[in-house]
C-alpha positions as CSV (number, residue, x, y, z in Angstrom):
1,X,127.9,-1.4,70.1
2,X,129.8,2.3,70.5
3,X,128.4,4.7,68.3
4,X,130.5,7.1,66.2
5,X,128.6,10.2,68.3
6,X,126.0,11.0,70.6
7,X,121.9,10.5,69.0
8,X,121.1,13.8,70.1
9,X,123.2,15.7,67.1
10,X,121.9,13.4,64.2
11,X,120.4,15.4,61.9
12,X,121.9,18.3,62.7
13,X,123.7,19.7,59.5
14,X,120.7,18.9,57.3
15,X,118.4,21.1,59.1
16,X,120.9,23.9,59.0
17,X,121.3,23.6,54.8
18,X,119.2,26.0,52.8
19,X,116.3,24.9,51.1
20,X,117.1,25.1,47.8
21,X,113.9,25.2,44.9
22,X,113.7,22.6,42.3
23,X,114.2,23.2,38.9
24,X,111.0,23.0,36.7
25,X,110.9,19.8,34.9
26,X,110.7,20.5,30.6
27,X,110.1,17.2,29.8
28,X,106.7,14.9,30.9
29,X,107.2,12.4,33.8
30,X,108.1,9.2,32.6
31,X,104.6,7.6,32.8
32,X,103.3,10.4,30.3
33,X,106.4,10.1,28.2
34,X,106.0,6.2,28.3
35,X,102.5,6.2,27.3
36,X,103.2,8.5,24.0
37,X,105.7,6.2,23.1
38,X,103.5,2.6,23.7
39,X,101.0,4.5,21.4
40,X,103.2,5.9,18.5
41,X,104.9,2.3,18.3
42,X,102.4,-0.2,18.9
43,X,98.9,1.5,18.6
44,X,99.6,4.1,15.4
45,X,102.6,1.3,14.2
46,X,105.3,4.1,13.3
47,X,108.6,3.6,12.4
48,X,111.3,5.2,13.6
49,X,111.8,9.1,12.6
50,X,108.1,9.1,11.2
51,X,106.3,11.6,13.2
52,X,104.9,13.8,10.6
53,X,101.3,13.1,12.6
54,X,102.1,14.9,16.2
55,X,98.7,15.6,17.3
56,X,97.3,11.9,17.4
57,X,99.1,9.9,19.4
58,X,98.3,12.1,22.5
C-alpha cells in the first residue's frame, strides 16, 4: 500500500512547534473533586445548596 509521503519526515512539524507551558489548574483533579462530593452527599447526607459546614467534609 503507497503511502501519502516518505517515513523519514513523520513527525517533523511537531518537533519544530514551540513548547508551550500549561496553564495551572484552579480547581482539584477530578478524583479529589469526586471524593468531596461522595462525602458531602452520602457520608455528611446534605442536601443540595447546604454547605454551611465547609471544613468537614475534607
Amino acid at each position: 500500500m503507497p503511502t501519502h509521503g516518505s517515513l523519514t519526515k513523520a513527525g517533523k512539524v511537531r518537533s519544530q512547534t514551540p513548547k508551550i507551558p500549561g496553564r495551572p489548574r484552579k480547581f482539584p483533579p477530578p478524583k479529589v473533586r469526586n471524593r468531596r462530593n461522595y462525602v458531602k452527599r452520602l457520608i455528611l447526607n446534605r442536601k443540595p445548596g447546604q454547605n454551611w459546614m465547609l471544613g468537614r467534609g475534607r
